[in-house]
N, CA, C and O atoms as a Maestro MAE file, in Angstrom:
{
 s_m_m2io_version
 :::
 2.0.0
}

f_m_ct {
 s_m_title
 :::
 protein
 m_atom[292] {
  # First column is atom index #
  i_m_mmod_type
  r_m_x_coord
  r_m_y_coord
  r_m_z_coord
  i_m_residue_number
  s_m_chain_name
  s_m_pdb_residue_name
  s_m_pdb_atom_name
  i_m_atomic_number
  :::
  1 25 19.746 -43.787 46.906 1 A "UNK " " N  " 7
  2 3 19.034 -44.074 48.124 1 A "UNK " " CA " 6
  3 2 17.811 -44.913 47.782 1 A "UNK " " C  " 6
  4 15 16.932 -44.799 46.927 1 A "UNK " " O  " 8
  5 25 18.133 -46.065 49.039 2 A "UNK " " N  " 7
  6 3 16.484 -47.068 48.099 2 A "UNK " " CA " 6
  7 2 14.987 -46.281 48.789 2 A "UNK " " C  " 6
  8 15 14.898 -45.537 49.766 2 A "UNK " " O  " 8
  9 25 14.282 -46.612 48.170 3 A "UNK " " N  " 7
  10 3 12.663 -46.125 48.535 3 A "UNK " " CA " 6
  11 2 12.096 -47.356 49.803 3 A "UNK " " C  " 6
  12 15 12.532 -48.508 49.814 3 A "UNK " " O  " 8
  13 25 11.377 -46.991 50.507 4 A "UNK " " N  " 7
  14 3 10.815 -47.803 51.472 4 A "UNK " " CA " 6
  15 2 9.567 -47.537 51.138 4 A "UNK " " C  " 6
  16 15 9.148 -46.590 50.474 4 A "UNK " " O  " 8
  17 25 8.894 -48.553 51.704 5 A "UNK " " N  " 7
  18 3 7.014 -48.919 51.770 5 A "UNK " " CA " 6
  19 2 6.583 -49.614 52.375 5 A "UNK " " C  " 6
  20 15 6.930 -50.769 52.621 5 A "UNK " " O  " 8
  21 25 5.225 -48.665 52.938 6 A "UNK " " N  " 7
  22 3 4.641 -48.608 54.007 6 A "UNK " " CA " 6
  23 2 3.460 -49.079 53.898 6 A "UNK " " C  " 6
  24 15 3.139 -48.103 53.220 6 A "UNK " " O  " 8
  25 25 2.335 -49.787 53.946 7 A "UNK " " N  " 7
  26 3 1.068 -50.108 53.590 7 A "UNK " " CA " 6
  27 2 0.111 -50.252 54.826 7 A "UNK " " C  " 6
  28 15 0.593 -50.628 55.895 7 A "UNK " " O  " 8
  29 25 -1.377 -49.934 54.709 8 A "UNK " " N  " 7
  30 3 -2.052 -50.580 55.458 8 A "UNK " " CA " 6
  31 2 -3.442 -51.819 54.558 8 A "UNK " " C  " 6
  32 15 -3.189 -52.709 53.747 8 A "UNK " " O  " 8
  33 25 -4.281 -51.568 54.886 9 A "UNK " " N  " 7
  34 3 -4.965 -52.453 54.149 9 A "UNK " " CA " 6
  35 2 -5.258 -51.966 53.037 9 A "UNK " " C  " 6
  36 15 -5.329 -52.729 52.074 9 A "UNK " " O  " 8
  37 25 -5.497 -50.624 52.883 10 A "UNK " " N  " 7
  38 3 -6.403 -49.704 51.616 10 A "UNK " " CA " 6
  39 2 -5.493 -48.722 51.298 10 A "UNK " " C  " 6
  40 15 -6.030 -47.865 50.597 10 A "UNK " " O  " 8
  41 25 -3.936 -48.421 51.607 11 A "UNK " " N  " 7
  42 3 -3.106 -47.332 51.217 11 A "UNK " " CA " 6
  43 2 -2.138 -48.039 51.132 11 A "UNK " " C  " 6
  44 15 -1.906 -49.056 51.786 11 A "UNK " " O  " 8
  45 25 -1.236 -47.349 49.984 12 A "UNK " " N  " 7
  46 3 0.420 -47.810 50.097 12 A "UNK " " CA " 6
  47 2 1.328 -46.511 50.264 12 A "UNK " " C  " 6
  48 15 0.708 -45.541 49.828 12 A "UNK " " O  " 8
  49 25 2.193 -46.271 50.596 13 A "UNK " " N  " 7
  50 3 3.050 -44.855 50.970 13 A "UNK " " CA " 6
  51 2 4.138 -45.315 50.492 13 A "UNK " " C  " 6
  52 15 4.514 -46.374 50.994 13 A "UNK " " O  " 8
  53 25 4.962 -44.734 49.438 14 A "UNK " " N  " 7
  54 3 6.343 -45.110 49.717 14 A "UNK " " CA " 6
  55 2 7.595 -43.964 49.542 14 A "UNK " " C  " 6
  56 15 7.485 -43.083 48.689 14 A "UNK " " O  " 8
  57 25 8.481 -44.029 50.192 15 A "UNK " " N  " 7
  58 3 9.026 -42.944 51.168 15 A "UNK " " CA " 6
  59 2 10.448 -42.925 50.141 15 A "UNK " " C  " 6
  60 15 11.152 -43.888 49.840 15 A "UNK " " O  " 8
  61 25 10.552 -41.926 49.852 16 A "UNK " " N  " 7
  62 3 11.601 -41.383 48.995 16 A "UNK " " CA " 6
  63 2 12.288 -40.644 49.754 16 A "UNK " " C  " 6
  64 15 11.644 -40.274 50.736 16 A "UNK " " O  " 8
  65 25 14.115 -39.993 49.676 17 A "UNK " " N  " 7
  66 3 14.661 -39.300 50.291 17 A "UNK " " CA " 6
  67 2 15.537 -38.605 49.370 17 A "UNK " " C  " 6
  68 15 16.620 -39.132 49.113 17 A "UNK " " O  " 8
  69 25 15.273 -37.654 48.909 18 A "UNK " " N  " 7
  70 3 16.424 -37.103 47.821 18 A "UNK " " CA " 6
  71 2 17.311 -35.757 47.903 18 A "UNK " " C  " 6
  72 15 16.890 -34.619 48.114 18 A "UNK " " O  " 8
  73 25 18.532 -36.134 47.701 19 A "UNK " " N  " 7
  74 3 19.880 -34.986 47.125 19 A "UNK " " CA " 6
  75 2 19.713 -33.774 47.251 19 A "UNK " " C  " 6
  76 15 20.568 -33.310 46.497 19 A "UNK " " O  " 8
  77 25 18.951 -32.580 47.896 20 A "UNK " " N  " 7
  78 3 19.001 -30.995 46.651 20 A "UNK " " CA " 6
  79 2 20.059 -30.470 46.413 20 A "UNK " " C  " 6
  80 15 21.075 -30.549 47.104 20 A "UNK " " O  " 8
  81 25 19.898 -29.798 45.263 21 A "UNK " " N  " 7
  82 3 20.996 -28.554 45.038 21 A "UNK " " CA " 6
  83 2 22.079 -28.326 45.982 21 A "UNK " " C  " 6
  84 15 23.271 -28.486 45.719 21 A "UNK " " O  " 8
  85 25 21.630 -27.969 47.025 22 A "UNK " " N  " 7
  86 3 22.425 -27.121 47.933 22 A "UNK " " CA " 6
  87 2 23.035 -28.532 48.659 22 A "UNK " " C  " 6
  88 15 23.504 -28.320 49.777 22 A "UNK " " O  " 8
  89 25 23.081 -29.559 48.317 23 A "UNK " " N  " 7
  90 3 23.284 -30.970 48.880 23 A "UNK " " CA " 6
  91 2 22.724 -31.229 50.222 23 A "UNK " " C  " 6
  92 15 23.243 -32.056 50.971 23 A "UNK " " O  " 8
  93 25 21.686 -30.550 50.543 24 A "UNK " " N  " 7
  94 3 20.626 -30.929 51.956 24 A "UNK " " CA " 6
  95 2 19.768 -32.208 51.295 24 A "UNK " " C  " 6
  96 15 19.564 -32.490 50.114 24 A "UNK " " O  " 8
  97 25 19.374 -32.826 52.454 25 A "UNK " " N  " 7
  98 3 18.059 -33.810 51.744 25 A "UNK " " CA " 6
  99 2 16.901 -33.572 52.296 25 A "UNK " " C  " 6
  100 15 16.690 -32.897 53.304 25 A "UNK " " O  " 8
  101 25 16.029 -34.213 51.532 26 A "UNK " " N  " 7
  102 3 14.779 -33.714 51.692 26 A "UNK " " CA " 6
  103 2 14.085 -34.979 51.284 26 A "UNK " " C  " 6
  104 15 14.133 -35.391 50.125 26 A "UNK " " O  " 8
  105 25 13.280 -35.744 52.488 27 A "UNK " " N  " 7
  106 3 12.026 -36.587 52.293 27 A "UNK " " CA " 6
  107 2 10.367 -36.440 51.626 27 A "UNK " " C  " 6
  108 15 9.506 -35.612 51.924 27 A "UNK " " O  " 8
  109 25 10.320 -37.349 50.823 28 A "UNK " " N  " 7
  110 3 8.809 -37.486 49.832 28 A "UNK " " CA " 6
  111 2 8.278 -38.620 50.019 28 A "UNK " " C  " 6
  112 15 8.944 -39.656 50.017 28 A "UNK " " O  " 8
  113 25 7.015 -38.582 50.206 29 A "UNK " " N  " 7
  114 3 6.016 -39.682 50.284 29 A "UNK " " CA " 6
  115 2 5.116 -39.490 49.298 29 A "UNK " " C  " 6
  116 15 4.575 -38.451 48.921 29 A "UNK " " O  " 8
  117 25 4.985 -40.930 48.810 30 A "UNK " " N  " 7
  118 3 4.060 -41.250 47.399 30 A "UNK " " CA " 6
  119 2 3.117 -41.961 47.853 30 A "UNK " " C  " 6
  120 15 3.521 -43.001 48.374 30 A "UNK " " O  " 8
  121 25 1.457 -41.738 47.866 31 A "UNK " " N  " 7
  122 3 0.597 -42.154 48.566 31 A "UNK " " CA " 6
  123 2 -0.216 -42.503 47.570 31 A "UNK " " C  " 6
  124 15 -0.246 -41.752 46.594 31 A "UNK " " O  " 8
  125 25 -1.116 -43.792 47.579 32 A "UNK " " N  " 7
  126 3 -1.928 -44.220 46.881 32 A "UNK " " CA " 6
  127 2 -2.942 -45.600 47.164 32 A "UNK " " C  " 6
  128 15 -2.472 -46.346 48.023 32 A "UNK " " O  " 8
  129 25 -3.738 -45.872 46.806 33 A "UNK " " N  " 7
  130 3 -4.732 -46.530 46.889 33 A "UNK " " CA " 6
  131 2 -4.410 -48.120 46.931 33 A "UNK " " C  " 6
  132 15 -3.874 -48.476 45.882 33 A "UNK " " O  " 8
  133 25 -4.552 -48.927 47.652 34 A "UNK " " N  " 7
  134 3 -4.161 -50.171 46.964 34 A "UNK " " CA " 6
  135 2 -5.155 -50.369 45.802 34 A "UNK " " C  " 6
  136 15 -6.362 -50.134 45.866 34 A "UNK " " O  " 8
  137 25 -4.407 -50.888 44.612 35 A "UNK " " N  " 7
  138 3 -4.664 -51.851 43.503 35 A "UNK " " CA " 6
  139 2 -4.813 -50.230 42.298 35 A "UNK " " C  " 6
  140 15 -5.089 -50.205 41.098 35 A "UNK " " O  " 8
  141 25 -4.547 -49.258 43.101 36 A "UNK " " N  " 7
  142 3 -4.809 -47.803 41.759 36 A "UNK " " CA " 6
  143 2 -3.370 -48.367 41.241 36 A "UNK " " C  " 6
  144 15 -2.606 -49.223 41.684 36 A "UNK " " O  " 8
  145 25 -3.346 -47.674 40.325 37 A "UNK " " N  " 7
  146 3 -2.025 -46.956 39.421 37 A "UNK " " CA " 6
  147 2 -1.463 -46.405 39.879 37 A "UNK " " C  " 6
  148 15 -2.018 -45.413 40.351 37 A "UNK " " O  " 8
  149 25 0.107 -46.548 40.144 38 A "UNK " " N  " 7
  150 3 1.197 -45.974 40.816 38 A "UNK " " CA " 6
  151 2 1.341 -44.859 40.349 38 A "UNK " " C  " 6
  152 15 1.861 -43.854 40.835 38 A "UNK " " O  " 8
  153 25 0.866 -45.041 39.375 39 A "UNK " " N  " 7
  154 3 1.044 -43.266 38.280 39 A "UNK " " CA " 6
  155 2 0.143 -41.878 38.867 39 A "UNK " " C  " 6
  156 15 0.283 -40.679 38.626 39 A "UNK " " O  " 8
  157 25 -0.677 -42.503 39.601 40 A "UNK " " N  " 7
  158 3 -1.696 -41.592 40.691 40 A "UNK " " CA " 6
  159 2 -1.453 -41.170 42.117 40 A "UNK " " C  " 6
  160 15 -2.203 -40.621 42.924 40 A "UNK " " O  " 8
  161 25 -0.184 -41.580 42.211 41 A "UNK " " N  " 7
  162 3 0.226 -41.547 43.853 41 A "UNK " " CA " 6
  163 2 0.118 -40.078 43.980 41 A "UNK " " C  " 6
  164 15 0.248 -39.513 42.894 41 A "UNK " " O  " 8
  165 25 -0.074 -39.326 44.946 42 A "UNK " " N  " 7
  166 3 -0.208 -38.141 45.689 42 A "UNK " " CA " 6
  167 2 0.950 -38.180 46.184 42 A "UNK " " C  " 6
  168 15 1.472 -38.987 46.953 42 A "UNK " " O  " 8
  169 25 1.426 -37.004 45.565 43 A "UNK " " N  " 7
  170 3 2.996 -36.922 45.998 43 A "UNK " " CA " 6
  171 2 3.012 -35.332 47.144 43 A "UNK " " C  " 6
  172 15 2.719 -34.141 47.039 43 A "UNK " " O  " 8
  173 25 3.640 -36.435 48.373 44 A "UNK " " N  " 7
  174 3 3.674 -35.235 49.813 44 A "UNK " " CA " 6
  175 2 5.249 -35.220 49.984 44 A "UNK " " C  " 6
  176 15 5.829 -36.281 49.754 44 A "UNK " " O  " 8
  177 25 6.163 -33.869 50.452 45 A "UNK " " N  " 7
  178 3 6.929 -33.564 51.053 45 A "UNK " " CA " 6
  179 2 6.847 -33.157 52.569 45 A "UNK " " C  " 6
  180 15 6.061 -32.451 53.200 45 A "UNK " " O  " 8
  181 25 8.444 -34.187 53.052 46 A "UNK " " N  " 7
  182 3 8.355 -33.351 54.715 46 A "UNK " " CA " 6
  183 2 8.646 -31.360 54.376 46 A "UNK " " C  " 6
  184 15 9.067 -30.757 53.388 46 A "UNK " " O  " 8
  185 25 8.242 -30.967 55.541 47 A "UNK " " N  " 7
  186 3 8.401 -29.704 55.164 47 A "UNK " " CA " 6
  187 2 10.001 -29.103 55.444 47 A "UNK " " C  " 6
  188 15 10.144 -27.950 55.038 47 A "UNK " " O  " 8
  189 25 10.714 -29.467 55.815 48 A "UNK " " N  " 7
  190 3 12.006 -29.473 56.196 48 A "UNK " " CA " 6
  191 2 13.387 -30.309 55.201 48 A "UNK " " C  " 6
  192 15 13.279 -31.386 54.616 48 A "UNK " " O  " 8
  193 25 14.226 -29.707 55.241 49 A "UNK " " N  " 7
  194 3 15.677 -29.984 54.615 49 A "UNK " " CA " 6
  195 2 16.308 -30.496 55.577 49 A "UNK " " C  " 6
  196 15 15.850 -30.021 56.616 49 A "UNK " " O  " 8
  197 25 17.286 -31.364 55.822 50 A "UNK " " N  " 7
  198 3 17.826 -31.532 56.614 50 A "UNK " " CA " 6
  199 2 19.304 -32.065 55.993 50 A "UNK " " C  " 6
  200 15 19.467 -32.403 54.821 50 A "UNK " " O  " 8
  201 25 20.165 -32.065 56.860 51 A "UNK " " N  " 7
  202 3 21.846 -32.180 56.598 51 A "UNK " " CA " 6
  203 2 22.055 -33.787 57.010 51 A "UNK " " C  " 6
  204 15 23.233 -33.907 57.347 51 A "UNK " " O  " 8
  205 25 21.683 -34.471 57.063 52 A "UNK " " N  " 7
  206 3 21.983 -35.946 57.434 52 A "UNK " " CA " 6
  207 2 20.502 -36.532 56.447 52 A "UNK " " C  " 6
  208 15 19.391 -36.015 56.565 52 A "UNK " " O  " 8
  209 25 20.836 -37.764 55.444 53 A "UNK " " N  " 7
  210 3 19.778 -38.449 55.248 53 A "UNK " " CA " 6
  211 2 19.133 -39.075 56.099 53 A "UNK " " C  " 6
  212 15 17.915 -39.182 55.954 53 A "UNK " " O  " 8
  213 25 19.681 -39.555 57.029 54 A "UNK " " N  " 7
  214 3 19.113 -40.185 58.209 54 A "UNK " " CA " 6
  215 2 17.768 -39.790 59.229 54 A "UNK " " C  " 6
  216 15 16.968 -40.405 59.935 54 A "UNK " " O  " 8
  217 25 18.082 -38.211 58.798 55 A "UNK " " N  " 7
  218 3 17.013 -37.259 59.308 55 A "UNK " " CA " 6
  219 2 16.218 -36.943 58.433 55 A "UNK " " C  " 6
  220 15 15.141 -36.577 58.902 55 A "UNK " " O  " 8
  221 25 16.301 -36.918 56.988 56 A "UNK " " N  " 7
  222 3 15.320 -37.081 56.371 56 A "UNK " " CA " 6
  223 2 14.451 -37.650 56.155 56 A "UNK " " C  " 6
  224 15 13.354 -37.178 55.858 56 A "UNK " " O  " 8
  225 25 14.798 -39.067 56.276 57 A "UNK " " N  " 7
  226 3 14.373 -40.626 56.062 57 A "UNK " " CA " 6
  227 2 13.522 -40.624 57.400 57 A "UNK " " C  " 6
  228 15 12.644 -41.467 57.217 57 A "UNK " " O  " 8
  229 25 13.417 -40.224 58.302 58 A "UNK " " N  " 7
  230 3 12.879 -40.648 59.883 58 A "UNK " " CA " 6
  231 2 11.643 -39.633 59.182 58 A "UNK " " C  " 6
  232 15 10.547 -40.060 58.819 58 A "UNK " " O  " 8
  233 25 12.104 -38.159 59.084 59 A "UNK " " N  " 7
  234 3 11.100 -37.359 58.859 59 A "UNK " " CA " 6
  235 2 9.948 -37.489 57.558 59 A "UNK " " C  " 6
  236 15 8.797 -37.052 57.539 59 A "UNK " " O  " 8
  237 25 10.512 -38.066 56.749 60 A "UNK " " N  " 7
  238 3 9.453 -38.840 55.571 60 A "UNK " " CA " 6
  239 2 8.463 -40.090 55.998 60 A "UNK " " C  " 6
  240 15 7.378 -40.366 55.485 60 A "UNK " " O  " 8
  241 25 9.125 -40.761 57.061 61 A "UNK " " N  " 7
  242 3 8.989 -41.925 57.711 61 A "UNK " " CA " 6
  243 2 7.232 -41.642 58.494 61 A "UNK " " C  " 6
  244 15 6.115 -42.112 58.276 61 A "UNK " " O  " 8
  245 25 7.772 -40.682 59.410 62 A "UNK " " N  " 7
  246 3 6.590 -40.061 59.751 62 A "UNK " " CA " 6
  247 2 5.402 -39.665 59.255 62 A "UNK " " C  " 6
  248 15 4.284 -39.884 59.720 62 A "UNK " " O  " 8
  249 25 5.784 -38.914 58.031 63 A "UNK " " N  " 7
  250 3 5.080 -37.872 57.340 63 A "UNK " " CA " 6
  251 2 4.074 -39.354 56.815 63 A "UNK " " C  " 6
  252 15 2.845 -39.329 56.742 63 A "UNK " " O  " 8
  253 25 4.852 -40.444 56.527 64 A "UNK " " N  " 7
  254 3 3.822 -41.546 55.960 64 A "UNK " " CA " 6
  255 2 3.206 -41.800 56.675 64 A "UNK " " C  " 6
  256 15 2.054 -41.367 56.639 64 A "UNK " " O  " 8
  257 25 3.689 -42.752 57.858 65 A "UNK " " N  " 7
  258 3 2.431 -42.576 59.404 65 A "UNK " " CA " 6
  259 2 1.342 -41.932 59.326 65 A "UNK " " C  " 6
  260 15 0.225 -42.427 59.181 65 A "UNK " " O  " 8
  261 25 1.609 -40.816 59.415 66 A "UNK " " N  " 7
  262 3 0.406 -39.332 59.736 66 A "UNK " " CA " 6
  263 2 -0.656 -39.890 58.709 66 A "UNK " " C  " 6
  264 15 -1.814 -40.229 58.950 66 A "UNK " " O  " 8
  265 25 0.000 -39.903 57.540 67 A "UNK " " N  " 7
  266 3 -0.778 -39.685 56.055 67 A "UNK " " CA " 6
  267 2 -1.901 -41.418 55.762 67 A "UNK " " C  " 6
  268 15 -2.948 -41.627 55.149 67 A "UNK " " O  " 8
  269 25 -1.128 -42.151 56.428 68 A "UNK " " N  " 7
  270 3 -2.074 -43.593 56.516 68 A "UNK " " CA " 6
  271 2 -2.857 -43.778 57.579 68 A "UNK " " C  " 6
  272 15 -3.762 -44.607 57.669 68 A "UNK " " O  " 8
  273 25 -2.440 -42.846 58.553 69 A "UNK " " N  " 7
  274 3 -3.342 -43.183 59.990 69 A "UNK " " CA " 6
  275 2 -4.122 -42.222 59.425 69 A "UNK " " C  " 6
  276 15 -5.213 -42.277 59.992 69 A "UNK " " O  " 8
  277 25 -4.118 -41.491 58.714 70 A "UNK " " N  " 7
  278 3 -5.446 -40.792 58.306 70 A "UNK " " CA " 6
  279 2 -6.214 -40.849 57.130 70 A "UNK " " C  " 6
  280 15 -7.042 -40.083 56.637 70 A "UNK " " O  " 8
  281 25 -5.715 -42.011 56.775 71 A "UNK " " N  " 7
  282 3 -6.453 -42.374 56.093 71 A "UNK " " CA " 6
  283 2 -7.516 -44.120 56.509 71 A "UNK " " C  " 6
  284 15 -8.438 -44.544 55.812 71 A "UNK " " O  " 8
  285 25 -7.231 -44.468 57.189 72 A "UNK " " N  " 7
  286 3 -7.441 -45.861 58.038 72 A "UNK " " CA " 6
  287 2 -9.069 -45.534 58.124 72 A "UNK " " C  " 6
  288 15 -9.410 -44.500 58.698 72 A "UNK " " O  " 8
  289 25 -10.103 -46.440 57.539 73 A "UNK " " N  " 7
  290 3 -11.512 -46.446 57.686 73 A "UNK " " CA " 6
  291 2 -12.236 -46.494 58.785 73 A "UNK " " C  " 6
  292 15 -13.465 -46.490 58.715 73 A "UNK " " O  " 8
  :::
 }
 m_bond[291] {
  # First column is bond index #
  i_m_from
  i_m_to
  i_m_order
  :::
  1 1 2 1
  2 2 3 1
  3 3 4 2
  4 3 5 1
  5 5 6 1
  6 6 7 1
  7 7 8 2
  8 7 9 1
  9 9 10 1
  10 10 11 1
  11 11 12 2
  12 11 13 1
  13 13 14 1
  14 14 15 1
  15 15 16 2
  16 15 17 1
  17 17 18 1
  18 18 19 1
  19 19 20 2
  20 19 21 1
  21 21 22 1
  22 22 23 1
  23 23 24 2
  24 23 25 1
  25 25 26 1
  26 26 27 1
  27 27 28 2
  28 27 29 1
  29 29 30 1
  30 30 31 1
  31 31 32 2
  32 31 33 1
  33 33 34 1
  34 34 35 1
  35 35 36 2
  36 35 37 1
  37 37 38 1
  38 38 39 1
  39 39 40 2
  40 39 41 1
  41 41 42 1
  42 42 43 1
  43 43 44 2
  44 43 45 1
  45 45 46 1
  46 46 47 1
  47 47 48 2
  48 47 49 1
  49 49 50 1
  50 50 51 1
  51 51 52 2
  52 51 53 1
  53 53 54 1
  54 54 55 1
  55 55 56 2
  56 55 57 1
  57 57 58 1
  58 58 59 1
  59 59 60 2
  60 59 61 1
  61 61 62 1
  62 62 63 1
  63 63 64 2
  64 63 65 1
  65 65 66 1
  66 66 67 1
  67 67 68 2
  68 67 69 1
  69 69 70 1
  70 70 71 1
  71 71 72 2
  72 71 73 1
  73 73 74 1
  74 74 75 1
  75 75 76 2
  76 75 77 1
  77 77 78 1
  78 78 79 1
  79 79 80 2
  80 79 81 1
  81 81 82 1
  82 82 83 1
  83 83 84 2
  84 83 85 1
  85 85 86 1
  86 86 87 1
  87 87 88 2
  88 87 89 1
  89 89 90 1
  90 90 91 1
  91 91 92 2
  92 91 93 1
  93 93 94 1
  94 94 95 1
  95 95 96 2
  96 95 97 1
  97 97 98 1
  98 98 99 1
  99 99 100 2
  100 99 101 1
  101 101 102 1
  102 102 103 1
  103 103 104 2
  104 103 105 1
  105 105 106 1
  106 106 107 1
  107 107 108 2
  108 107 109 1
  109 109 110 1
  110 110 111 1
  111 111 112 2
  112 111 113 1
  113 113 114 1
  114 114 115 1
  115 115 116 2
  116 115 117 1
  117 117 118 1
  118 118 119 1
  119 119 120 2
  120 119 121 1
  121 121 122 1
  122 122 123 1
  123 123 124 2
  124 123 125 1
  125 125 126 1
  126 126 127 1
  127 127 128 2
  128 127 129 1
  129 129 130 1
  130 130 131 1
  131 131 132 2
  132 131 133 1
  133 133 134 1
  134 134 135 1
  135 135 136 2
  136 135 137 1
  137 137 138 1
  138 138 139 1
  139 139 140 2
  140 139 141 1
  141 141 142 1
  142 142 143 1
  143 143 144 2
  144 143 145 1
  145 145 146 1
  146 146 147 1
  147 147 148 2
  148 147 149 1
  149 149 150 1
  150 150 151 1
  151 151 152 2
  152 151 153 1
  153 153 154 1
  154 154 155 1
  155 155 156 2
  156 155 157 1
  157 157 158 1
  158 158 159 1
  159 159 160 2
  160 159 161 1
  161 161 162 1
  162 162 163 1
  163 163 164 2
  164 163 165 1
  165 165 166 1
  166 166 167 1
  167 167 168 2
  168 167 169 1
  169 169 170 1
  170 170 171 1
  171 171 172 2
  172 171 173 1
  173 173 174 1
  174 174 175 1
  175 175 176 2
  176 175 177 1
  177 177 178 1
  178 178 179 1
  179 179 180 2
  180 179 181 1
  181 181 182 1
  182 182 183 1
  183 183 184 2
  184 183 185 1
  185 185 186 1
  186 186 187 1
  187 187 188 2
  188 187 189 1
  189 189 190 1
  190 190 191 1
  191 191 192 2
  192 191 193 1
  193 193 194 1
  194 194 195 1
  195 195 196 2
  196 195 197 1
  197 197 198 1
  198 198 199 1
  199 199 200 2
  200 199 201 1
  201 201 202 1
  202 202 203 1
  203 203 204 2
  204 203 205 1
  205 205 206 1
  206 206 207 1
  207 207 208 2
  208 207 209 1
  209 209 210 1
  210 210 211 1
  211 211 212 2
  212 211 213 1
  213 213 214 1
  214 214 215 1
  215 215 216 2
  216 215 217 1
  217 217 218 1
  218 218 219 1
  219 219 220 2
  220 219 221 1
  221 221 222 1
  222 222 223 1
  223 223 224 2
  224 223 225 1
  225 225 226 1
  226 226 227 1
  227 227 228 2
  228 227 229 1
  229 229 230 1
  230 230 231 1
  231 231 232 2
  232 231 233 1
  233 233 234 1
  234 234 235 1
  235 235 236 2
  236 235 237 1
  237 237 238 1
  238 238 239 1
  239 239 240 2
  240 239 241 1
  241 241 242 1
  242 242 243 1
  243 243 244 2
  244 243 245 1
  245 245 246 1
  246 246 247 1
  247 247 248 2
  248 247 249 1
  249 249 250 1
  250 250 251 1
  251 251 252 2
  252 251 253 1
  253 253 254 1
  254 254 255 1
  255 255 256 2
  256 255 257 1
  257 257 258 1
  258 258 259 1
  259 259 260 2
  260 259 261 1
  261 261 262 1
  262 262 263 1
  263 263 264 2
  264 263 265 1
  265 265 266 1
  266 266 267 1
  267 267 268 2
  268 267 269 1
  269 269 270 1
  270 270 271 1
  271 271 272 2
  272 271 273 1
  273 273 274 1
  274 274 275 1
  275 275 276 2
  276 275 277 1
  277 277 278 1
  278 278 279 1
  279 279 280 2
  280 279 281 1
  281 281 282 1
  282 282 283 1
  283 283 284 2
  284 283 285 1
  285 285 286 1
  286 286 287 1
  287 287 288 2
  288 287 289 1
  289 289 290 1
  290 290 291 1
  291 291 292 2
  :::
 }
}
């Protein structure tokens, strides 16, 4: 599954959707600074599993939204 990214002027988010165990998926957002080290991203999960990637991906999608609109100066 490819990664998507999200930016505003001073954040980058980029939205992961991955496999578990139990073969549910589950969305992650990697949040970070523009021009930091990717190696510093703040790593957030949606709080939910879901049975379609499609629903994961929307729900990570979000979770980035939230996480850049709150971060916006």
């Amino acid at each position: 599954m490819d990664d998507e990214v999200h930016a505003t002027h001073t954040h980058i988010a980029r939205v992961r959707v991955i496999q578990t165990v139990k073969g549910l998926y589950r969305g992650f957002v990697y949040l970070r600074g523009i021009g930091a080290d990717p190696e510093t991203a703040e790593k957030h999960q949606a709080k939910d599993e879901f049975a379609r990637e499609t629903e994961a991906r929307e729900a990570a999608r979000a979770l980035a939204s939230k996480l850049l609109e709150e971060r916006k100066p």
